[in-house]
C-alpha positions as CSV (number, residue, x, y, z in Angstrom):
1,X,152.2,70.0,90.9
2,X,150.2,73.1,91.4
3,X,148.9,73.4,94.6
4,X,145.0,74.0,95.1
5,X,145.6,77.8,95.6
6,X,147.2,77.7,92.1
7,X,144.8,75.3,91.0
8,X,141.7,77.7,91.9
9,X,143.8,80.7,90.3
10,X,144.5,79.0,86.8
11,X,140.4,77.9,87.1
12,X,139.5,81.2,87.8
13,X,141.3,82.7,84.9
14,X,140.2,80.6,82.5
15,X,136.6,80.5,83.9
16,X,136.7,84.3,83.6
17,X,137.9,84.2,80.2
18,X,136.0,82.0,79.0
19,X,133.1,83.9,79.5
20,X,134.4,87.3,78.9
21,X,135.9,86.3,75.2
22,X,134.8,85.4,71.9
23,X,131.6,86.8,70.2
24,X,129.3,87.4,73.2
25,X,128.3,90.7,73.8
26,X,129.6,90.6,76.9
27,X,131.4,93.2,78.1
28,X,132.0,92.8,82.2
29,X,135.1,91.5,84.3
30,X,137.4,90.3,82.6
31,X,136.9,92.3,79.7
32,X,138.9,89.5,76.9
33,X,140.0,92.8,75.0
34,X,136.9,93.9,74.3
35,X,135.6,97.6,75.6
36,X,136.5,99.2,79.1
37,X,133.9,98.4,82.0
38,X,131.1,100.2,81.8
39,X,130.4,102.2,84.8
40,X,128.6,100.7,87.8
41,X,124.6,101.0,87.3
42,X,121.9,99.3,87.0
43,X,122.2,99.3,83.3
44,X,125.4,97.9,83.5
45,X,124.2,95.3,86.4
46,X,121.7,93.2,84.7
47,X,119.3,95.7,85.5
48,X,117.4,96.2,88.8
49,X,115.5,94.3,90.7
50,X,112.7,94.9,93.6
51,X,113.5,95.5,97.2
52,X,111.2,94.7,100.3
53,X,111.5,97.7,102.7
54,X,109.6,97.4,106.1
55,X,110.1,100.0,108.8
56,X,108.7,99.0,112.3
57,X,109.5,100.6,115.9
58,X,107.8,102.2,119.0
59,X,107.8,106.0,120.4
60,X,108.7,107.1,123.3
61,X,105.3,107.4,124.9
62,X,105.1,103.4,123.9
63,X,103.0,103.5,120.1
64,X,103.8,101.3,117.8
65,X,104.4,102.4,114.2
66,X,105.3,100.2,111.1
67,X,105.4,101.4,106.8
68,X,106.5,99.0,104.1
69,X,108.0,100.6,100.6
70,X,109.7,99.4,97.6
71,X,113.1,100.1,96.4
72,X,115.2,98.7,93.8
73,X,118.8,97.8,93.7
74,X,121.6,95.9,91.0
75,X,122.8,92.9,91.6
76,X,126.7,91.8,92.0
77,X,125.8,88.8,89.4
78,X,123.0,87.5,87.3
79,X,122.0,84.8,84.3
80,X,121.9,87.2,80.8
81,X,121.4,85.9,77.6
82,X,124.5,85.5,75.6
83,X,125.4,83.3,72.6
84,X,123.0,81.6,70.4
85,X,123.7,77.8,69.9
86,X,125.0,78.1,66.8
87,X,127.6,80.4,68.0
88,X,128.7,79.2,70.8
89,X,128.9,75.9,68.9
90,X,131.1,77.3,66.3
91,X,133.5,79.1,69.2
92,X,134.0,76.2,70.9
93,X,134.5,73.3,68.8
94,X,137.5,72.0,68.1
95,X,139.5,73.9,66.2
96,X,137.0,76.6,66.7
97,X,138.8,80.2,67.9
98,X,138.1,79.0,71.9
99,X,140.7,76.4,71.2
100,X,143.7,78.4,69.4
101,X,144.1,80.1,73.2
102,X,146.0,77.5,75.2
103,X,144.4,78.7,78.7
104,X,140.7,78.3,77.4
105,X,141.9,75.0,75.7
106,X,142.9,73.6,79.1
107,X,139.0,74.8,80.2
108,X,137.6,73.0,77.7
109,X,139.7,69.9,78.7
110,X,138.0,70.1,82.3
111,X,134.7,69.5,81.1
112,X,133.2,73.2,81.9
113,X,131.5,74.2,78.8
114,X,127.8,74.1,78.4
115,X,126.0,71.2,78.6
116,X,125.2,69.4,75.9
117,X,126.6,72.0,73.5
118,X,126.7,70.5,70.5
119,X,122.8,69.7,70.6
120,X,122.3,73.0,69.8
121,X,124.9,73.2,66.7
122,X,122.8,74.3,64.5
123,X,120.3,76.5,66.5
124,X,120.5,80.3,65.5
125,X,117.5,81.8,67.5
126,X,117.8,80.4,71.0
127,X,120.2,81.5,73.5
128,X,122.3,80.0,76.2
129,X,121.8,81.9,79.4
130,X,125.0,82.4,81.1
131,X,125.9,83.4,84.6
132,X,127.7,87.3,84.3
133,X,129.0,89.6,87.2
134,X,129.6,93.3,87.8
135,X,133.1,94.0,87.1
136,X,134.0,95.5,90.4
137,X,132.9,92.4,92.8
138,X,135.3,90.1,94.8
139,X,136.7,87.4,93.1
140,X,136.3,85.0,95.2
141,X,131.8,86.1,95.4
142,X,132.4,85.8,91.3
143,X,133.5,82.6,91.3
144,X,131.4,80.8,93.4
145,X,128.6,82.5,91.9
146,X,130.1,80.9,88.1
147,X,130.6,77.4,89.2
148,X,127.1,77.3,91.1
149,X,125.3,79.0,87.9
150,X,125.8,76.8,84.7
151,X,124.2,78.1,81.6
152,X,121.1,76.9,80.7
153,X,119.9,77.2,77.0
154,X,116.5,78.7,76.4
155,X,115.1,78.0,72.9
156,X,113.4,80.8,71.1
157,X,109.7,81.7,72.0
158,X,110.4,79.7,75.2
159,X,110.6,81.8,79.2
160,X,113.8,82.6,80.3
161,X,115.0,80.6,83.2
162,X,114.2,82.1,87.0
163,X,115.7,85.2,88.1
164,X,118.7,84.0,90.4
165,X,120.4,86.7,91.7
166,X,123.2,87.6,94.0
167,X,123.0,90.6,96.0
168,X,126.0,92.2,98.6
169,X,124.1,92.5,101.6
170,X,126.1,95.7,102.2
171,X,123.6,97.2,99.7
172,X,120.9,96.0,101.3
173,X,122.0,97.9,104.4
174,X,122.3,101.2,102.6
175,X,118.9,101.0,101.2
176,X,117.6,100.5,104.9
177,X,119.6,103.4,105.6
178,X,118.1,105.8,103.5
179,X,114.9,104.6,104.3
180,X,114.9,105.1,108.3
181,X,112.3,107.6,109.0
182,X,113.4,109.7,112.5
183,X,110.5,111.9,113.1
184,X,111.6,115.2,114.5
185,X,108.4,115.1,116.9
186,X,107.1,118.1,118.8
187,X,108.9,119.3,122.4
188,X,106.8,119.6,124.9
189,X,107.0,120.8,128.5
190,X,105.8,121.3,131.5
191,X,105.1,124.1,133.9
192,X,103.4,125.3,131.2
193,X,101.3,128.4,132.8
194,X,97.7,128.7,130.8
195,X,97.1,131.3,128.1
196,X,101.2,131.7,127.5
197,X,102.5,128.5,128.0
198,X,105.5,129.7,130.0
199,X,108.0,127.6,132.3
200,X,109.1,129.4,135.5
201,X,113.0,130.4,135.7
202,X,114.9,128.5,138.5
203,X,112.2,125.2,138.7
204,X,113.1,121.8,136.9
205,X,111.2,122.5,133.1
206,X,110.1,118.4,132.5
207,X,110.7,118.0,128.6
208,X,109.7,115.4,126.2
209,X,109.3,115.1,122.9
210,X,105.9,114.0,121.9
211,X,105.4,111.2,118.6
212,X,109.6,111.2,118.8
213,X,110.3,107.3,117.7
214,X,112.3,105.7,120.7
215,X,113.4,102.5,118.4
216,X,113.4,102.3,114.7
217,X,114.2,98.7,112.3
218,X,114.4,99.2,108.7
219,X,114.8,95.7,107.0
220,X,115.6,95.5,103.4
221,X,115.4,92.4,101.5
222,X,115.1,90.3,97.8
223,X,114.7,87.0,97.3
224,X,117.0,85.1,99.8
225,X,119.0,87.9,101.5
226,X,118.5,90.6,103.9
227,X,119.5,92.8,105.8
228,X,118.1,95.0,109.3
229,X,119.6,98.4,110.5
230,X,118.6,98.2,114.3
231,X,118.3,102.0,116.1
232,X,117.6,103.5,119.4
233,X,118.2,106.8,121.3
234,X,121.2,107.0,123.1
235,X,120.6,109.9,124.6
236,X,119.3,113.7,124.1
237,X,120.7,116.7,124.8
238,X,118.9,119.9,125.8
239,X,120.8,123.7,125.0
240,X,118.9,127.2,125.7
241,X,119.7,130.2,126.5
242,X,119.8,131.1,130.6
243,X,120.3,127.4,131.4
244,X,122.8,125.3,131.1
245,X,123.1,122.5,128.6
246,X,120.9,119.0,129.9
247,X,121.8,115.5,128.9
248,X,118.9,113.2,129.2
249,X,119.0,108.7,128.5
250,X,115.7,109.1,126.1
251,X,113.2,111.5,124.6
252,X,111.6,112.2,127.8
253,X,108.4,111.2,129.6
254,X,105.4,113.0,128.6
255,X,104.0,114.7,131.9
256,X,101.0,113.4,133.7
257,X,99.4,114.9,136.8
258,X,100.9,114.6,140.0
259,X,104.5,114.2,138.7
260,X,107.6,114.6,140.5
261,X,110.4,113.8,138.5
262,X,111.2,113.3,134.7
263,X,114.0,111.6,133.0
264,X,114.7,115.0,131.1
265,X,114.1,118.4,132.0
266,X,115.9,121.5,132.6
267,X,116.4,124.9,134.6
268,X,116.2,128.2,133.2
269,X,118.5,130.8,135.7
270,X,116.3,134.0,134.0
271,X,113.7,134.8,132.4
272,X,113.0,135.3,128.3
273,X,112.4,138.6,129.0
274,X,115.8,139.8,127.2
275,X,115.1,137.7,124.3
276,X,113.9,138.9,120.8
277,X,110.3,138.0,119.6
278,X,111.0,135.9,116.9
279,X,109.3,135.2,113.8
280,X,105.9,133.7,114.3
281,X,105.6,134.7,118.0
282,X,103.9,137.4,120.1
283,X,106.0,136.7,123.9
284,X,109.6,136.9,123.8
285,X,111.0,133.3,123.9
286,X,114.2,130.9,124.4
287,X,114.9,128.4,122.0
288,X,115.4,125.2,123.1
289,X,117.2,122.8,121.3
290,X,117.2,119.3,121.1
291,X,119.0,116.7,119.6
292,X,118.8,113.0,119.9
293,X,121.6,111.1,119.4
294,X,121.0,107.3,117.4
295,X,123.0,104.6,118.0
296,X,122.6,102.0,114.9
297,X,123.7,98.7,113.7
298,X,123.2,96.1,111.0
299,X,122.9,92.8,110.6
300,X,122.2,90.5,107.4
301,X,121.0,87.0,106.7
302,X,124.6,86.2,106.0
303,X,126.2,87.8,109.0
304,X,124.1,87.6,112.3
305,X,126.7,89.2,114.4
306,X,126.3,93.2,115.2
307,X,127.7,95.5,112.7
308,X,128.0,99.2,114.5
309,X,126.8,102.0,112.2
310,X,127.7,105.8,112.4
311,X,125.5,107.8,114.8
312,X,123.2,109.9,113.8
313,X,122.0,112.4,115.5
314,X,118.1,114.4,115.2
315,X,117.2,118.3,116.0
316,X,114.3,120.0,116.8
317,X,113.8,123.5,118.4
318,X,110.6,124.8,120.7
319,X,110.1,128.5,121.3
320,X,109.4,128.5,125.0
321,X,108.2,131.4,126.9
322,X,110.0,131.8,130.7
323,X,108.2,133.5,133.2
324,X,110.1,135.0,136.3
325,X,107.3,134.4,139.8
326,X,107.6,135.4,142.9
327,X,105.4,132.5,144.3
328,X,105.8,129.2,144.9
329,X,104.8,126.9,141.9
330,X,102.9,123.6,142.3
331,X,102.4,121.2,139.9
């Protein structure tokens, strides 16, 4: 006696086959002899269908932004018309080509053919929808997508049934991906002396990064499934030249009057005075780099537990002036 794993296996094969053979113009998994799999795409996946993309988050001086887009992505399985009654009559009868193969035989036997098949002997315009999957997905997502998906015959001139997809979640997540908008923002700083905007050498330079996003959720979704990347600054490091490199925990704290201390700043030991004037600029300048480090995960209406991401990481440069005084600086 086969065991259920072997029972499943000899079910699978001969659900496979059964939908991959005979005359349907069917050419995914499984393939029945027929052509090699076509490649991956949308053409190949039932064609596309519309994602939901909605971006939301907050900056670092506390705004709220939001944006919703739409993308489009191929699903792992999908009903597609197939057979018309009459042929799928005449391939399955008995004695019909379906029955000369002793595995699709014994699928017949288990009472896993189209409903009410024979109804539709003699119809040659209407199809029977079936359920079909890409080639490349998991077995086991194939399956349970078959047995849960029966075909459903559609006579001609009549709507197709409802579009019941199934789409890997992982896809989802690399379409929020590509749509997380990180803002490069503009540095600012503070001393920043009037008419030049020069900091003073060997004085904590406050620096922030003004409209910088602090917190970013991209959610991508169709019908049923989703999934949300989740980011937020890890940290930011600040490089120039004549000062040594600054870690800070955020984008900084934009400077208000009064102010003592920042969460990000840094000293210059000389002044710009031995730098070039660069391109754009009338002072001679330091550049000041700085790079934001993202930390990112995902999770999906299917999974709700943390999936980490890659980080990422953001740049963005500010020519700043650095003034070399004598006198002591106030704020």
């Amino acid at each position: 006696m086969l065991s259920r794993a072997g029972r499943v296996a000899v079910l699978t094969g001969a659900l496979l086959l059964a939908l991959a053979g005979g005359a349907s113009a069917y050419d995914g998994k499984g393939g029945g002899g027929g052509p090699a799999p076509a490649p991956v795409t949308p053409e190949a996946g039932g064609g596309t269908i519309a994602v939901t993309v909605t971006s939301s988050g907050s900056t670092g001086e506390g705004r709220s932004f939001s944006s919703s887009v739409q993308a489009t992505v191929a699903p792992d399985c999908w009903r597609a018309p197939g057979r018309t009654g009459y042929e799928y009559y005449e391939y399955w009868k008995t004695g019909g080509p379906a029955r000369q193969s002793g595995t699709l035989d014994a699928y017949a036997a288990q009472g896993l053919l189209n409903p009410d098949f024979e109804a539709y002997a003699t119809d040659d315009t209407g199809r029977w929808y079936e359920p079909r999957c890409r080639y490349d997905i998991d077995d086991d997502v194939e399956l349970d997508y078959l047995l849960s998906h029966r075909a459903v015959f559609v006579p001609e001139g009549e709507p197709a049934p409802p579009v019941d997809v199934v789409v890997d979640p992982q896809q989802l997540v690399e379409i929020a991906q590509d749509h997380i908008q990180l803002p490069t923002g503009t540095v600012r700083w503070n001393p920043s002396i009037e008419g030049s905007g020069a900091t003073v050498v060997n004085m904590d330079t406050f620096v922030w990064v003004e409209g910088a996003p602090a917190t970013v959720e991209v959610t991508a979704s169709v019908p049923g499934v989703w999934a949300r990347v989740d980011a937020s600054v890890r940290s930011m490091t600040l490089e120039a030249p004549n000062a040594d490199t600054a870690t800070c925990p955020d984008v900084g704290t934009a400077y208000s009057a009064g102010m003592t201390s920042s969460t990000c700043s840094i000293v210059f030991t000389r002044s710009s005075a031995n730098q070039p004037v660069k391109e754009g600029q009338t002072l001679r300048t330091a550049t000041l780099t700085a790079t934001t480090t993202w930390a990112a995960s995902w999770v999906s209406s299917q999974n709700p537990e943390p999936q980490p991401l890659d980080l990422q990481t953001v740049t963005t440069t500010a020519e700043i002036p650095v003034a070399e005084i004598q006198t002591v600086v106030t704020r």
